[in-house]
C-alpha positions as CSV (number, residue, x, y, z in Angstrom):
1,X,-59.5,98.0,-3.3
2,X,-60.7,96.8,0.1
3,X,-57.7,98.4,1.5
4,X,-59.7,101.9,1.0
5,X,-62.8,100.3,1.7
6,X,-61.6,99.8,5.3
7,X,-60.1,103.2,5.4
8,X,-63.0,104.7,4.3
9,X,-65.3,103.2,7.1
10,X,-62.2,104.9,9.8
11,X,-63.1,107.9,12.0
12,X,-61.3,110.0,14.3
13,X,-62.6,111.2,17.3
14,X,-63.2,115.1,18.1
15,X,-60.7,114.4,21.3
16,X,-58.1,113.9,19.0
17,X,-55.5,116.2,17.5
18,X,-54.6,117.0,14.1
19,X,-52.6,114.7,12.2
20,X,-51.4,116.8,10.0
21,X,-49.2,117.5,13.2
22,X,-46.2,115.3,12.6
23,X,-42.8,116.8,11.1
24,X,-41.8,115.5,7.9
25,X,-38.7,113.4,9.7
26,X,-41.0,112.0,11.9
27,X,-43.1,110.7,9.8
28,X,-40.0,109.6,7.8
29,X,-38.9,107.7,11.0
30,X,-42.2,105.7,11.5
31,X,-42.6,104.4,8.1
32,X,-38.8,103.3,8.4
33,X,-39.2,102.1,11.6
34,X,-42.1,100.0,10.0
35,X,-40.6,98.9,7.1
36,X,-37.3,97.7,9.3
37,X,-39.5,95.7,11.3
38,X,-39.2,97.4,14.5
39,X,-41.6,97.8,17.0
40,X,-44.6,100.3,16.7
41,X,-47.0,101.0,19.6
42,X,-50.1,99.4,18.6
43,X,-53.3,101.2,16.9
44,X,-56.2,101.1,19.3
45,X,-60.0,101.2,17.4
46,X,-63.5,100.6,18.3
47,X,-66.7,99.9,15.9
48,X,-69.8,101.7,16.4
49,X,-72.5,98.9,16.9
50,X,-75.1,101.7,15.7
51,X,-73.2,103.7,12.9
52,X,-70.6,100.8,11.9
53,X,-67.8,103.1,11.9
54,X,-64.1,102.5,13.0
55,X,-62.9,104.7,15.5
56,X,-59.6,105.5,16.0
57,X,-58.8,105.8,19.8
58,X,-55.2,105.6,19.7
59,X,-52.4,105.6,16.9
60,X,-54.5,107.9,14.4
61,X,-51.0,109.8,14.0
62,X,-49.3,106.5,13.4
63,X,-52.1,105.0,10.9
64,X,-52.3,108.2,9.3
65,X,-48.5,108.4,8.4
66,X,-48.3,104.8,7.0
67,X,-51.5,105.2,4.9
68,X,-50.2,108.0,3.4
């Protein structure tokens, strides 16, 4: 339950793209990359001091595919 708390609270800048970008392989080969252990660029966020929100600078892509 805090799990979607904390994602709900997550926004993504106009400056990025879609996420909905990503092949389905791709996708496939991040979450098995995760799961293996390997090494996955990290996710760069900053919190609004004003609205509280989480943006997500870097790695929406990424987060986006392993929420999912």
């Amino acid at each position: 339950m805090a799990e979607s708390l904390i994602y709900n609270v997550l926004r993504k800048p106009d400056f990025q793209r879609e996420t909905a970008s990503w092949p389905p392989d791709k996708v496939a080969e991040l979450v098995r990359s995760f799961l293996e252990g390997d090494l996955i660029p990290s996710v760069i966020m900053w919190r609004s001091p004003i609205s509280g929100s989480i943006f997500v600078i870097d790695g929406a892509h990424r987060l986006s595919a392993l929420v999912a």
